[in-house]
C-alpha positions as a printed Julia matrix, in Angstrom:
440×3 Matrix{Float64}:
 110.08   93.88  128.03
 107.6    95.31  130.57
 108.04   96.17  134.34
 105.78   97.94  136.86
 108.33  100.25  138.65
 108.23   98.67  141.94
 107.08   95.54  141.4
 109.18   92.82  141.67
 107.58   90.85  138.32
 109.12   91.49  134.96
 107.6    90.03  131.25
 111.17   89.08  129.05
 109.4    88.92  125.59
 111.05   86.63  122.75
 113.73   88.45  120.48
 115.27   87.71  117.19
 119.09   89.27  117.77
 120.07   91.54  120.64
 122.85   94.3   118.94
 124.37   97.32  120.59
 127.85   99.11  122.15
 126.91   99.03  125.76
 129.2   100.33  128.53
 129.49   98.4   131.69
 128.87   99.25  135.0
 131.69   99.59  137.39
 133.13   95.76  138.89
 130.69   94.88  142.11
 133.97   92.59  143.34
 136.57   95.57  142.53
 134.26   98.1   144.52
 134.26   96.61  147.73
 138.19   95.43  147.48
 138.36   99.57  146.98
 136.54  101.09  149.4
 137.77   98.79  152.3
 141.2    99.36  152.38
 140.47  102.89  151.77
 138.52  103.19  155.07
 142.12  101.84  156.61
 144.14  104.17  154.52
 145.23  107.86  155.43
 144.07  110.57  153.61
 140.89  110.47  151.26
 140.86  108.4   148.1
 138.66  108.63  145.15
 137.29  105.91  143.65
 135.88  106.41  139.95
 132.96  104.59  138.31
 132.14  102.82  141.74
 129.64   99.59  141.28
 126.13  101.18  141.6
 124.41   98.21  143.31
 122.81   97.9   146.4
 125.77   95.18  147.64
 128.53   97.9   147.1
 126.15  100.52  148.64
 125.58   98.39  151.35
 130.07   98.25  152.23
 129.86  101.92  151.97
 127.0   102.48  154.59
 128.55   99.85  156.79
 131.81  101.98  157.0
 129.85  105.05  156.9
 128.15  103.32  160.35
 132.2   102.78  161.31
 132.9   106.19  161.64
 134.1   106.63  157.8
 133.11  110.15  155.88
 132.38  109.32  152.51
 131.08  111.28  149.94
 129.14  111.05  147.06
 126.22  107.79  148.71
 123.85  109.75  147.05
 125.87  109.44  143.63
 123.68  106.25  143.27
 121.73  107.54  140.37
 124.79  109.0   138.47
 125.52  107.32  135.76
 127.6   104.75  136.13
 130.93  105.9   133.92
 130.33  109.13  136.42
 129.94  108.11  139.88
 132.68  108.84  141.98
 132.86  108.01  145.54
 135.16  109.78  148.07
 136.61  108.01  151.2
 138.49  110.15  154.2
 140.25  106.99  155.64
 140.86  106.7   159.3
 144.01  104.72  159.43
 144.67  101.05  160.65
 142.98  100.16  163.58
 140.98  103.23  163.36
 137.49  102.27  162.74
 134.89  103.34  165.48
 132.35  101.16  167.3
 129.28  100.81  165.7
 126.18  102.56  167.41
 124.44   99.91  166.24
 123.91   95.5   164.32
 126.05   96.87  160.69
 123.63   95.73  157.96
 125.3    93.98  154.86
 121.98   93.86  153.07
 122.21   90.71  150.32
 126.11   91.48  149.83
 128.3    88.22  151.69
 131.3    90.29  149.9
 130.29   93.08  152.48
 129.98   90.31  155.21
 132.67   88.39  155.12
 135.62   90.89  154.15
 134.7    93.07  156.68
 134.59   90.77  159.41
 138.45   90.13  158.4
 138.43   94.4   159.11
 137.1    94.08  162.63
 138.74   90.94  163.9
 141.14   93.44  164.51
 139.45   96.85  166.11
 139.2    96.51  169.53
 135.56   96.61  170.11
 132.42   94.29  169.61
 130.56   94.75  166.5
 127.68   92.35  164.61
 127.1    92.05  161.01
 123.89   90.74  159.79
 121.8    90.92  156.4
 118.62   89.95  154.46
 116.8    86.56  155.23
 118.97   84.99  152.15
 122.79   86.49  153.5
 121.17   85.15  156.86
 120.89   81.75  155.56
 124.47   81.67  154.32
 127.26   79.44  155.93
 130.18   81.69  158.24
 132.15   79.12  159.57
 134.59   79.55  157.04
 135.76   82.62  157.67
 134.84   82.38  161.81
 137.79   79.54  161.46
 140.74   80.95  160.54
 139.51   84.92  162.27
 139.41   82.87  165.26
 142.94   81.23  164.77
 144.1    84.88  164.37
 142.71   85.51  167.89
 139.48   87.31  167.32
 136.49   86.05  169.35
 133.44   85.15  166.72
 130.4    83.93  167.3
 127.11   83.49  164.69
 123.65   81.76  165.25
 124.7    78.36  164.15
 127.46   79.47  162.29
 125.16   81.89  160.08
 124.59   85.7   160.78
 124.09   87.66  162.38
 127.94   87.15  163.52
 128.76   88.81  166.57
 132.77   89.94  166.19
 135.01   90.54  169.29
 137.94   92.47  167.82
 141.29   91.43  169.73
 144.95   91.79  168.89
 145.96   89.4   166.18
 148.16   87.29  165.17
 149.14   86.54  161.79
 148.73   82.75  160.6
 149.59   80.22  157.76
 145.98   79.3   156.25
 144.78   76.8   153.39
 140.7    77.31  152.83
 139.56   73.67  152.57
 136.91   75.62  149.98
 138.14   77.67  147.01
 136.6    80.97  147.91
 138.01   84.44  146.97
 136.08   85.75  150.01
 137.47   84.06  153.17
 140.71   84.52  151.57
 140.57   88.18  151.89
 138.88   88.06  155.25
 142.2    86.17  156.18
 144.33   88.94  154.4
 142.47   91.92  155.73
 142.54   90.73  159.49
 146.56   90.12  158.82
 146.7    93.84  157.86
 146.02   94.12  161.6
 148.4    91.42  163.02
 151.5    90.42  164.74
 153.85   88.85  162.02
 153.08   87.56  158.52
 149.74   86.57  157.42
 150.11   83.58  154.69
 147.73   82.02  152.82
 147.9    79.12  150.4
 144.9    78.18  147.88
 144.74   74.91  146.68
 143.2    76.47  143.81
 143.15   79.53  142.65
 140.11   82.6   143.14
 139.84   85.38  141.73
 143.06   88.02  142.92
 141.41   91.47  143.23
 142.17   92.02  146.68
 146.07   90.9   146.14
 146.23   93.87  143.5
 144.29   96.37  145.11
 146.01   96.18  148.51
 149.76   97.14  146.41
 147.54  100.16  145.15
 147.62  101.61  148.69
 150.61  100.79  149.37
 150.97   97.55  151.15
 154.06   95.22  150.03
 152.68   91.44  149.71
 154.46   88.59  147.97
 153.01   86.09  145.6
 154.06   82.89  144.42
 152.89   79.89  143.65
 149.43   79.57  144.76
 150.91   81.45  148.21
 150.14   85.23  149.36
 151.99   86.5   152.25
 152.08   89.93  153.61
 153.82   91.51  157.15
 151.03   93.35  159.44
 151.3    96.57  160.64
 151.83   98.06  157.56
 150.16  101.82  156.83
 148.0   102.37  153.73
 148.63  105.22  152.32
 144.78  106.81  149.53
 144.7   106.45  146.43
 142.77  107.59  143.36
 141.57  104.59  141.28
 139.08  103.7   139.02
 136.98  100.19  138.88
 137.12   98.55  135.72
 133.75   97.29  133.99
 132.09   94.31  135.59
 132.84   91.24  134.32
 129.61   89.07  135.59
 128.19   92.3   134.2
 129.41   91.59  131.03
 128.9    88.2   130.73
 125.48   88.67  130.21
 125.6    90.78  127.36
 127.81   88.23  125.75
 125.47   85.08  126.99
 122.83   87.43  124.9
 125.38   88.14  121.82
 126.35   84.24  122.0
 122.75   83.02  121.91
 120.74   84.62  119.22
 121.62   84.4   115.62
 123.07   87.99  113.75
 123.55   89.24  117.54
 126.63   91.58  117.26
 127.23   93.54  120.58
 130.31   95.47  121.93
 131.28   96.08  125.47
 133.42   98.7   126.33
 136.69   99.28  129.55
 135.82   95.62  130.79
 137.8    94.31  133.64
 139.66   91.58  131.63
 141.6    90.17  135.08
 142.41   86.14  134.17
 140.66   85.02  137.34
 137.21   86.87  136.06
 137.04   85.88  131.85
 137.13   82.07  132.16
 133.67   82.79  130.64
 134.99   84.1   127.26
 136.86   80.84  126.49
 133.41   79.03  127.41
 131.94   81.36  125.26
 134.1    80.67  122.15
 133.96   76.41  122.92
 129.93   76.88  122.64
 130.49   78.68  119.39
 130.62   82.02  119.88
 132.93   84.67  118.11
 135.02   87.29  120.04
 137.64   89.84  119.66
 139.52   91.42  122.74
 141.01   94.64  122.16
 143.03   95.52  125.4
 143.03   98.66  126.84
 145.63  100.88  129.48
 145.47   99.13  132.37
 144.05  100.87  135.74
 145.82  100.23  138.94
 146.56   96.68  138.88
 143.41   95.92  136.55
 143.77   94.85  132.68
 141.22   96.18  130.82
 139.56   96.15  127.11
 136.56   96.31  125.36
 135.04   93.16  123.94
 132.95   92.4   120.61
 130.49   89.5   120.3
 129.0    87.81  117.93
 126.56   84.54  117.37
 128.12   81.04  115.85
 126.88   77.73  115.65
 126.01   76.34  119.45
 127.87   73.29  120.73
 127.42   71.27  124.11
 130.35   72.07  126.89
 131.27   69.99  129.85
 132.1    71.96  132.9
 134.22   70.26  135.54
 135.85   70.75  139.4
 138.91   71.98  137.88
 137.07   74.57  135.71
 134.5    75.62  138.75
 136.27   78.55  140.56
 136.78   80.2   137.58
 133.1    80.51  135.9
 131.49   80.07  139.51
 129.54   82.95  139.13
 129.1    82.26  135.21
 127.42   79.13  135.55
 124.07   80.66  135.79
 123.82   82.91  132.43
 125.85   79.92  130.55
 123.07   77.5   132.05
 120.92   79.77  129.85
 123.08   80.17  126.69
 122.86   76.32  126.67
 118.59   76.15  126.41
 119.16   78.34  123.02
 120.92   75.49  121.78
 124.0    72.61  122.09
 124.32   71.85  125.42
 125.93   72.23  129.34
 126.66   69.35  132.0
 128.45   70.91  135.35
 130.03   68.57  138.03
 131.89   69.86  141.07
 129.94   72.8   141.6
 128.32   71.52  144.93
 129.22   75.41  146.17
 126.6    77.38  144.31
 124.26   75.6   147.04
 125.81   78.13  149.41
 125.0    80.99  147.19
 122.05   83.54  147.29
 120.42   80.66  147.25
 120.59   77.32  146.7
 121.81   78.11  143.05
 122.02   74.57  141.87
 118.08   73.96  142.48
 116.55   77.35  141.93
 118.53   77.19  138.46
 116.7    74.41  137.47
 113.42   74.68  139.16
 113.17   78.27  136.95
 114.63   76.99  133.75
 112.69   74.08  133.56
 109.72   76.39  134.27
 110.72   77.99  131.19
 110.14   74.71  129.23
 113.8    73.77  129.54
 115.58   70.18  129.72
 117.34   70.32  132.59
 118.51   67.65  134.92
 119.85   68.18  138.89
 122.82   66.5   140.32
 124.11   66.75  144.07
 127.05   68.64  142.83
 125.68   70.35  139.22
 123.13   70.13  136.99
 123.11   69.27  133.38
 121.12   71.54  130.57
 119.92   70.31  127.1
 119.49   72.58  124.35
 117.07   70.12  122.2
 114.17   72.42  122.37
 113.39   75.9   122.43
 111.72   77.35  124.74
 108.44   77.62  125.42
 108.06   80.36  127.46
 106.27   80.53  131.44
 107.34   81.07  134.77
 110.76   81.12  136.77
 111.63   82.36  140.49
 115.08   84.67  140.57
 114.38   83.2   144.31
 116.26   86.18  145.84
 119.23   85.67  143.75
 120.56   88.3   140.67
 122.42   86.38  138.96
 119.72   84.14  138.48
 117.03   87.24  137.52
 119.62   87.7   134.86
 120.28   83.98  133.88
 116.49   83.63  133.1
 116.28   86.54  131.51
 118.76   85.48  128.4
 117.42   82.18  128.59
 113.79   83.85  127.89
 114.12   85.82  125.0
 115.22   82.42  123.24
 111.46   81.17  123.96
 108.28   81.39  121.9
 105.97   83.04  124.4
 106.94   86.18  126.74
 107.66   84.55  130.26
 107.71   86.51  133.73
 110.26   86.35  136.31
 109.15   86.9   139.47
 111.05   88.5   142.27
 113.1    90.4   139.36
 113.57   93.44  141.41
 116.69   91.45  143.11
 118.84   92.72  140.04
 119.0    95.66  141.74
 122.1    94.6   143.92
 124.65   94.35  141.26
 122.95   95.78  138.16
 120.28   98.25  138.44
 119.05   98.95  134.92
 119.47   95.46  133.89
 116.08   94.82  132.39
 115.76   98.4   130.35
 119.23   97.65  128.82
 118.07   94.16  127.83
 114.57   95.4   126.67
 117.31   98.16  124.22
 119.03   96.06  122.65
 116.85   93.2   121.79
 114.91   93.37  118.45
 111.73   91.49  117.91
């Protein structure tokens, strides 16, 4: 594996197994649903093992713009089991107008949740991003803030998103689209309102926010599908710690999964229902794993995870199965060109990604030398060849640097990635770590 430090090409070379007992870097998801409410709470909390990429840096400078003290931005090169971040919270309602646009960098997480923060501070603000978050579709979450009684407004419904803080009221929502985001956009602006904030999902997303919010202190009820909790309440710091990543994590077992005698434990994984649809993927295509679970932290289960290769077998992914591997489908895209096989319908939403995830997925692994077909709503991977090796785009999107990646070292010639250096928002390190554990 070879990289010029700043240049956004990497060369994945072919390996035989990939073995090792790798920690994992603090949850990206976990981070921001931390730091957040502890901007609302009073008093400082701590968070432990914070997510070291640029989209969780990117939350923290936005509140830091906000009026927020937080300590320990320049932890970014700590390592990861080390950083701790530090967050004096200025109470509900207590955020400061911005001096100036609040950048959210690549992160929609950082867009979209905080957006559901200032629909209820009493001031204007505007969020933008990068060209890709500017590309990405608001309406969804300028909906049902504007039903609360904020005043939004976004350059054909895409940032930047200008955001007229008002006082709210609380609201019964459904999301017509599964999306963990605009669901705690909904649930952080009914922090702020009059009355109860309710929201139904038709199916479920992942629940971090739900469990964090308890963690400082705010009573919410959950049944059924339905989350309901009264505004007003105060939030009172904290002192957690973010469990490993799981995304993280699924690329390490994509890599175990793929290659035979690959044999690779993960250690304090976030092992949260709504994030490890992957694993039971993982074991239908073949692969063996043991769970050990560990103490859990704040509302977070947690273990450490072993991996090993078995025989590959196709898998058929449907609409039912999406919101729980959404952010999976990439890295199991590439488990499936090291052999058996991967057909995905009803996942017309990873268009609305980074990028357009569906096409950029199979634009770079068939410029890998994979069989790979595109479908409005999915796309459709054959493992009947390997690899030869070549050329993909990440195309501004990490999960995808990744995804091609640990379909590469399955192919018979090295093969570059260009625009690699996009990794760097949810796992810096990424390529070193792969270029470790892989043997030739």
């Amino acid at each position: 594996m070879s990289h010029n430090a700043g240049m956004p090409s990497v060369v994945v070379h072919p390996a035989s197994r990939v073995r090792g007992h790798l920690p994992i870097p603090g949850d990206k998801s976990i981070s921001h649903r931390y730091a957040l409410p502890a901007a609302l709470a009073e008093g400082t909390t701590t968070i432990s093992r914070y997510a070291p990429g640029a989209d969780c840096a990117s939350t923290l400078s936005c509140l830091a713009a906000l009026g927020v003290t937080i300590d320990g931005r320049g932890a970014a090169n700590a390592h990861p089991d080390q950083r701790v971040v530090a967050i004096q919270g200025l109470g509900l309602g207590g955020l400061r107008a911005p001096a100036d646009s609040l950048d959210a960098g690549n992160s929609g997480t950082t867009l979209r949740l905080l957006a559901g923060v200032l629909a209820g501070h009493p001031f204007e603000s505007v969020i933008t991003g990068d060209e890709s978050l500017r590309g990405r579709p608001m309406r969804r979450i300028i909906d049902p803030l504007s039903r609360m009684g904020a005043q939004l407004r976004g350059n054909d419904d895409r940032p930047p998103i200008a955001i007229r803080g008002t006082a709210l009221h609380g609201i019964h929502y459904t999301p017509p689209v599964a999306s963990a985001q605009v669901k705690s956009a909904v649930l952080l602006a009914g922090l702020h309102a009059s009355g109860d904030t309710v929201v139904t999902e038709r199916q479920a997303t992942r629940d971090h926010t739900e469990r964090a919010l308890p963690v400082f202190g705010v009573s919410l009820t959950r049944a059924n599908g339905t989350i309901s909790l009264r505004g007003g309440q105060r939030l009172r710091a904290a002192e957690v710690q973010v469990p490993g990543d799981a995304s993280s994590a699924a690329c390490w077992a994509v890599a175990a999964a793929a290659l035979p005698g690959s044999d690779v434990t993960l250690d304090d994984v976030g092992l949260n229902p709504t994030r490890i649809g992957f694993l039971s993927w993982l074991e239908r295509a073949g692969a063996r794993i043991e769970i050990s679970s560990g103490v859990p932290v704040g509302d977070e289960p947690i273990g450490s995870l072993r991996i090993r290769h078995g025989h590959l077998t196709a898998l058929e992914i449907g609409p039912a199965d999406v919101p729980g591997a959404i952010d999976e489908l990439p890295v199991l895209a590439a488990l499936a060109t090291h052999g058996g096989a991967l057909r995905v319908t009803g996942a017309g939403e990873l268009r609305h990604k980074e990028s357009d995830r569906i096409s950029a997925l199979v634009a770079g692994l068939r410029g890998l030398g994979g069989h790979v077909e595109e479908q409005a709503d999915g796309f459709q991977v054959l493992g009947d060849r390997q690899l030869t090796g070549g050329t993909a785009d990440a195309a501004g999107d990490h999960r995808l640097a990744m995804a091609f990646a640990l379909a590469a070292i399955g192919a018979q010639e090295p093969s570059e990635i260009h625009h690699a250096d996009i990794v760097d928002v949810s796992y810096p390190g990424f390529f070193d770590i792969l270029a470790e554990i892989s043997e030739p």
